[in-house]
C-alpha positions as CSV (number, residue, x, y, z in Angstrom):
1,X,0.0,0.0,0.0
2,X,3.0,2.5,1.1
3,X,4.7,1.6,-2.0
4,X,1.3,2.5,-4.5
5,X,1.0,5.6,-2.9
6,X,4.5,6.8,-3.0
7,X,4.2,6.2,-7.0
8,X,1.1,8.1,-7.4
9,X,2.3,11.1,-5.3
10,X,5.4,11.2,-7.8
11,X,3.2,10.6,-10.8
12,X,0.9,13.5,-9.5
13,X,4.3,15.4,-9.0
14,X,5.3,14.7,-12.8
15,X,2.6,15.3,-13.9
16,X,2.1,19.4,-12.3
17,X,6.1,19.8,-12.7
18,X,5.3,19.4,-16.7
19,X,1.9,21.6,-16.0
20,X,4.4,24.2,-15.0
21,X,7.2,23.9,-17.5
22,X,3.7,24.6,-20.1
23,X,3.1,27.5,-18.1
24,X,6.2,28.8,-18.0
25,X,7.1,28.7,-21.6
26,X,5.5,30.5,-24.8
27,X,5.2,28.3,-28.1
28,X,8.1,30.6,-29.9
29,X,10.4,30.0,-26.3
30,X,9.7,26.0,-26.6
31,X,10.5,26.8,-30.6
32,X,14.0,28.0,-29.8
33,X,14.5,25.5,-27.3
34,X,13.8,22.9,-29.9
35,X,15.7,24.6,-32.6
36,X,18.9,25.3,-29.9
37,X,18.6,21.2,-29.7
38,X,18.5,20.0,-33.0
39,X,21.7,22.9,-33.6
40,X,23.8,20.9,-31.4
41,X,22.9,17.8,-33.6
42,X,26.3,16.1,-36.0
43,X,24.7,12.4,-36.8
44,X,21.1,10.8,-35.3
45,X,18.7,7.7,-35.2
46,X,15.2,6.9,-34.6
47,X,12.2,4.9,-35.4
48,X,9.1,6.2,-37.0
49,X,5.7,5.5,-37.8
50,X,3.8,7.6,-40.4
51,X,0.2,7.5,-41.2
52,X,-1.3,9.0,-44.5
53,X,-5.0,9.9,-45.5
54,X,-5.3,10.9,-48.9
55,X,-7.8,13.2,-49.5
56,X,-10.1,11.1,-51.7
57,X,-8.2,8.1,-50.0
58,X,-11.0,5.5,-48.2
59,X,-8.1,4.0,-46.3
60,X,-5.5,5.5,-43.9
61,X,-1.9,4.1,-44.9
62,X,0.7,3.3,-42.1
63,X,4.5,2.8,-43.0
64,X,7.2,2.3,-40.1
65,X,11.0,1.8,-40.5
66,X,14.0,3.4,-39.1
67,X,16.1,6.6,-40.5
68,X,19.1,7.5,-39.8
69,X,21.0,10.9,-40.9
70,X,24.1,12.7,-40.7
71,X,24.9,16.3,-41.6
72,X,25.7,16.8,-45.1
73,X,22.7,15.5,-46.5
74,X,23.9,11.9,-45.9
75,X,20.6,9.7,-44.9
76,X,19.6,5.9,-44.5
77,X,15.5,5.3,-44.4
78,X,14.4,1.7,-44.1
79,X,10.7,0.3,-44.3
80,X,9.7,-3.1,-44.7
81,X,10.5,-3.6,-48.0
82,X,13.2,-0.8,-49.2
83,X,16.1,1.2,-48.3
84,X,17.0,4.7,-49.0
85,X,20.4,5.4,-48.7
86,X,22.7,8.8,-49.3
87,X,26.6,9.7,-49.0
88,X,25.5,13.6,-49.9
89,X,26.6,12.5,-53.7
90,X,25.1,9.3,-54.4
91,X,21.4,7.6,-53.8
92,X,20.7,4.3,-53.5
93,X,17.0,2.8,-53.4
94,X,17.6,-0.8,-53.1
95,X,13.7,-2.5,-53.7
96,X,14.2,-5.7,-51.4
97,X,11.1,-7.8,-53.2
98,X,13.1,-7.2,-56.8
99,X,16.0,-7.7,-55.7
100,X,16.8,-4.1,-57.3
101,X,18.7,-1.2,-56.5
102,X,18.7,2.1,-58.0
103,X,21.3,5.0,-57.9
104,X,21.0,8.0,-58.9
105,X,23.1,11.4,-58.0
106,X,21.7,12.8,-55.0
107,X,18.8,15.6,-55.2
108,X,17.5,17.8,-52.9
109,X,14.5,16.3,-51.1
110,X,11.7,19.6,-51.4
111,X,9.2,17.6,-49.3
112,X,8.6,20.0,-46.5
113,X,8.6,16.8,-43.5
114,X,9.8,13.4,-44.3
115,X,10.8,10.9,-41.7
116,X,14.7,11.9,-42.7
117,X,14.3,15.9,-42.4
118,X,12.1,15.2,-39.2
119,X,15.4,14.7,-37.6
120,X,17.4,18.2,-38.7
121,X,14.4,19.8,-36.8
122,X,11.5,22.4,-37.3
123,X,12.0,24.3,-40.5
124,X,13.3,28.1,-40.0
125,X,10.6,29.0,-42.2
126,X,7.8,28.7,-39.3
127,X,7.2,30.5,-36.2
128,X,5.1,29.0,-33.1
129,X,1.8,29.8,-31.7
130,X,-0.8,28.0,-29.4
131,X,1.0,26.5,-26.4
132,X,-0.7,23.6,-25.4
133,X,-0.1,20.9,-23.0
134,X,-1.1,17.7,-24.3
135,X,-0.5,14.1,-22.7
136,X,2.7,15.4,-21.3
137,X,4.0,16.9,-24.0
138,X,3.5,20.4,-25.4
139,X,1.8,20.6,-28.7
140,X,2.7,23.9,-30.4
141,X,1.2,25.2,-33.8
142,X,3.2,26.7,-36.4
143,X,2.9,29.1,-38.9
144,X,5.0,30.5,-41.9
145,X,6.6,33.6,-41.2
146,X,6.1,34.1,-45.3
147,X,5.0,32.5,-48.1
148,X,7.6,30.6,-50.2
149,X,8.1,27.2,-52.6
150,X,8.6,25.7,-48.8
151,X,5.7,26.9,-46.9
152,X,2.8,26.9,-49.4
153,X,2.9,23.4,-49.3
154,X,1.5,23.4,-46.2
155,X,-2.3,24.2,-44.9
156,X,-1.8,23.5,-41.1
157,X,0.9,22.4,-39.3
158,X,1.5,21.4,-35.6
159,X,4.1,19.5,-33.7
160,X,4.7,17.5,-30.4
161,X,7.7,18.6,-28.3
162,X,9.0,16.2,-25.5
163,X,9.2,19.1,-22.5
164,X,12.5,17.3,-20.9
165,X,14.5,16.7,-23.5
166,X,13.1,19.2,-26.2
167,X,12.7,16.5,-29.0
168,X,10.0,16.7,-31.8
169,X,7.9,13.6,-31.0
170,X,5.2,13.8,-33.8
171,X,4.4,16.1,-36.3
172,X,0.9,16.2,-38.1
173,X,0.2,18.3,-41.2
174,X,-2.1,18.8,-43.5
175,X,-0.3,20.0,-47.3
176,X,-2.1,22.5,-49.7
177,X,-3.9,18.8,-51.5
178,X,-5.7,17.7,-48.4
179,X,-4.1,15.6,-47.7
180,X,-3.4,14.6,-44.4
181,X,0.2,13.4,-42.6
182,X,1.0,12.4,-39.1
183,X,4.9,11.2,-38.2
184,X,5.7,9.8,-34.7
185,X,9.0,9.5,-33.8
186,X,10.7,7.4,-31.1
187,X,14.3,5.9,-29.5
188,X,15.7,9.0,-30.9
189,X,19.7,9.0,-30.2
190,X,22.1,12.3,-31.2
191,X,25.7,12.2,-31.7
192,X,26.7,8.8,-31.8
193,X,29.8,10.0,-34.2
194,X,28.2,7.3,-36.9
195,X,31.0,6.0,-39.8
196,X,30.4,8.0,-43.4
197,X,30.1,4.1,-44.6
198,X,26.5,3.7,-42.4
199,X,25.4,5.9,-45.7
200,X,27.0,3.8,-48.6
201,X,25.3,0.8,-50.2
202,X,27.7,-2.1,-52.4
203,X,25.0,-4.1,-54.0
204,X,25.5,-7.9,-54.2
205,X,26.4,-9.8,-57.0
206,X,23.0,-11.2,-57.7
207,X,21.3,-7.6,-57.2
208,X,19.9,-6.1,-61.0
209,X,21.2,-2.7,-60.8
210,X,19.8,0.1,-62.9
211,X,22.4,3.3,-62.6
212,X,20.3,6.4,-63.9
213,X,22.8,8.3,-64.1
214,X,24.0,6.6,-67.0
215,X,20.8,7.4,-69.1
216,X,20.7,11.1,-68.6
């Protein structure tokens, strides 16, 4: 009995300490906390879950995988059944089921919030409005500070911030189609000085490899 009430006085205690830290904070403050966090940030890893509803979608669709990234546009995303894999020069998407891999020079990714750019942060592009606390973390909406190719692909846009640690949990937008995104991110790790070769890919012998680099 002692022991059950200790650990609901501490759970009450957690629970009005992070009431507080809400309280305490503005959205743009928690912004610049996140953004001073994500500065400090050489090499990371995480697991993620995104959902998708298309707008004249009947279905919602759910991908998971891991991603991993490094500074200097060097990235490694992997679902189920494919990798995406970057050096900064070179991309590899190696299509497990067709025992395929493609490569390509690397281009820019101008999606706004993929599981990979989710890890660099919240876009510098946005500022912060309507503090919330939600489920112990605060939920902060953002808006663009001006309309650019960046921003007006988004219609709304809101994100989860982890009050202790300053990490982007989740991230649910809606883009100028309607349609509708939500990204969840967990185990996140920073600066685990990660080996250049985590973002290189030597296909195997038996691998069908089409270089498009060669038919430009």
């Amino acid at each position: 009995m002692m022991r059950s009430y200790t650990r609901r006085i501490i759970f009450l205690l957690l629970i009005s300490s992070l009431v507080l830290v809400a309280q305490d904070q503005s959205a743009e403050q928690v912004l610049k906390n996140v953004r001073e966090k994500y500065a400090s940030m050489k090499d990371a890893s995480a697991s993620f879950i995104q959902k998708t509803m298309l707008r004249f979608g009947k279905s919602e669709q759910v991908q998971s995988g891991t991603v991993t990234i490094k500074k200097g546009n060097k990235y490694r995303l992997e679902t189920a059944g494919e990798q995406f894999i970057s050096d900064g020069e070179t991309v590899w998407i190696v299509s497990k089921s067709n025992n395929q891999v493609l490569i390509d020079a690397f281009k820019e990714n101008t999606r706004i919030f993929s599981p990979d750019k989710f890890l660099l942060g919240l876009p510098d592009d946005f500022s912060a409005k309507d503090l919330m606390n939600v489920d112990s973390l605060l939920k902060i909406t953002l808006e663009p500070k001006k309309i650019n190719s960046q921003t007006r692909q988004i219609r709304s846009l809101s994100a989860w911030v982890n009050p202790v640690s300053w990490i982007v949990e989740k991230i649910k937008y809606t883009d100028r189609n309607q349609n509708r995104f939500v990204i969840s991110i967990s185990e996140v790790t920073f600066n685990r000085q990660l080996n250049d070769s985590e973002f290189q890919f030597t296909p195997p012998k038996d691998m069908k490899v089409v270089d498009l680099r060669t038919l430009k």
